[in-house]
C-alpha angles and dihedrals in degrees: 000000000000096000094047099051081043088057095036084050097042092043092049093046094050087058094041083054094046096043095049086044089066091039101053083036087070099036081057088042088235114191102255090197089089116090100241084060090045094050091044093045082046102051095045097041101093087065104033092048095067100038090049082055091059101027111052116202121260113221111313085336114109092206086183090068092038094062082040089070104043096043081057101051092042093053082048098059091037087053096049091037086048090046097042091055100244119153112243108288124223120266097259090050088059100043083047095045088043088054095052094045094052088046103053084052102056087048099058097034087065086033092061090027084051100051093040084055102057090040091053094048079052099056107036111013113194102012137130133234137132101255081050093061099043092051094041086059092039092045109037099067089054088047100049094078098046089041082060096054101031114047118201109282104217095340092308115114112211101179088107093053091059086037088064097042082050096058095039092055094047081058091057094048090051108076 
């Protein structure tokens, strides 16, 4: 039963992650003209596409990939929940489980962007490639805040090292 609750877990996340990736694509106005933009508006599409039809967007908010996210995050704690063996939770329980979940994501999701960002500007400064892109428009906004309080110590920038303490300390915080 293990295994089963691990691959319903692993399945749901990795359509969680690909879902708010879009979604935090378009809140960076990232150019979706780079691959990794084209495989991740392609594989969430079929859902986006229908929802977009019924729900139209309010202002520079894409409120189709917003409910996107949060079906999705809802089907992935019931399914957990259904598969755990756990009777059916109040409603407050679940908008407070959702938003944990979601959290959680998000946080991982800038924690790992974040780190693949610094250790490709270390391998390769200055180049150019298409995860590199996508994580410098993901990343840099994240970064700005922590580049204006902590100069570059000998050439190194550290901003994205105490980026990543502060977002691992904001997980702990969050039950």
């Amino acid at each position: 039963m293990s295994a089963l609750i691990y691959l319903v877990d692993t399945l749901l996340s990795l359509a969680l992650f690909v879902f708010l990736a879009r979604l935090l694509l378009q809140w960076a106005r990232a150019d979706f003209r780079n691959p990794l933009c084209q495989a991740v508006v392609s594989l969430t599409n079929p859902v986006i596409l229908p929802l977009r039809r019924v729900l139209p967007p309010v202002g520079k908010i894409d409120t189709a990939s917003v409910v996107a996210v949060l079906l999705v995050t809802v089907v992935k704690v019931a399914a957990i929940l259904a598969l755990t063996g756990f009777g059916t939770p109040d409603g407050v329980w679940w908008l407070r489980a959702c938003a944990e979940e979601l959290l959680h994501t998000v946080l991982w999701m800038y924690f790992f962007a974040i780190l693949l960002y610094a250790l490709l500007s270390m391998i390769a400064p200055g180049g150019y490639s298409p995860m590199q892109s996508v994580l410098a428009t993901l990343c840099e906004p994240v970064l700005r805040p922590f580049r204006r309080l902590i100069p570059p110590i000998a050439g190194i920038d550290l901003s994205p090292l105490w980026a990543m303490i502060a977002i691992r300390a904001i997980q702990l915080l969050v039950p």
